[in-house]
N, C-alpha and C positions, 0 to 999 in steps of 0.2 A: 691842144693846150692842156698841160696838168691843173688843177685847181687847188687839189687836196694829195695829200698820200695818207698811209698807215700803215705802220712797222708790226708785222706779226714774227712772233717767235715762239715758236713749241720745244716746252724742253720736256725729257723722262729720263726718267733713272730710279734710285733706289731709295727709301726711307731711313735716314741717317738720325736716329736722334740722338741729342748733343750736340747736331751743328746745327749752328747758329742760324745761316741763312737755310738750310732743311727745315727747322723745325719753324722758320716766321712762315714759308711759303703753307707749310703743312696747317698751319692756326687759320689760316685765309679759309679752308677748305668750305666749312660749313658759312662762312659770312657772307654776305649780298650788300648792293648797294655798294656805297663810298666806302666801307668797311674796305670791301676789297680794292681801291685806290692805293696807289703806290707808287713808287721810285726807283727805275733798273738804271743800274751805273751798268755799263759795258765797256773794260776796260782793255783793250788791243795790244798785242806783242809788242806793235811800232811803238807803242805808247800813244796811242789818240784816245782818245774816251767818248761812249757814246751816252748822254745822260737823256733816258726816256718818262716821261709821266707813263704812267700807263695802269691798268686793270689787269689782275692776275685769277685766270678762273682754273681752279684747280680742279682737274677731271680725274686723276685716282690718287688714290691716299691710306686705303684701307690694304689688308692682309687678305693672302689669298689662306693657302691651305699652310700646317704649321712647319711644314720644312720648305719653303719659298720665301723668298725675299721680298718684302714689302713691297710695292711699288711707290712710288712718286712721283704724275708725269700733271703737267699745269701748261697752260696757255698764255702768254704775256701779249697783250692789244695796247695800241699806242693809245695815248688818252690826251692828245696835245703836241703842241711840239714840239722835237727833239732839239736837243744842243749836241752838235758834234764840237767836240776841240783836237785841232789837226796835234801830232806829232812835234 
């Protein structure tokens, strides 16, 4: 028997600033607590949508040496739960 689940999602990639969802996930970096509370819309080719509560802990954010590319990689944990809406 399941009781419970929890959606984990690890994203990385690169430090964009100017964009919009870059630069919200990047402002999380240093916050704790409900601070880092949040809202992932995950929206599917087929068109379904997966809308998560969830906690976003961002694990790099910072520059490495000055000809590399910033990194940007964060962890999304489910914090509630999900609404799937089918296709």
């Amino acid at each position: 028997m399941v009781t419970g689940k929890s959606i984990g999602i690890t994203v990385s990639g690169k430090r964009n600033i100017g964009d919009d969802g870059n630069d919200y996930v990047a402002g999380i970096a240093l916050k704790t607590g409900s601070d880092c509370e949040t809202t992932v819309t995950w929206n599917f080719p087929s068109g379904a949508k997966l809308v998560i509560p969830c906690v976003i802990n961002v694990t790099e954010w910072g520059a490495g040496d000055s000809r590399s590319v910033a990194p940007l990689a964060f962890e999304i944990q489910s914090n509630g739960k999900p609404t799937f809406t089918p296709a």
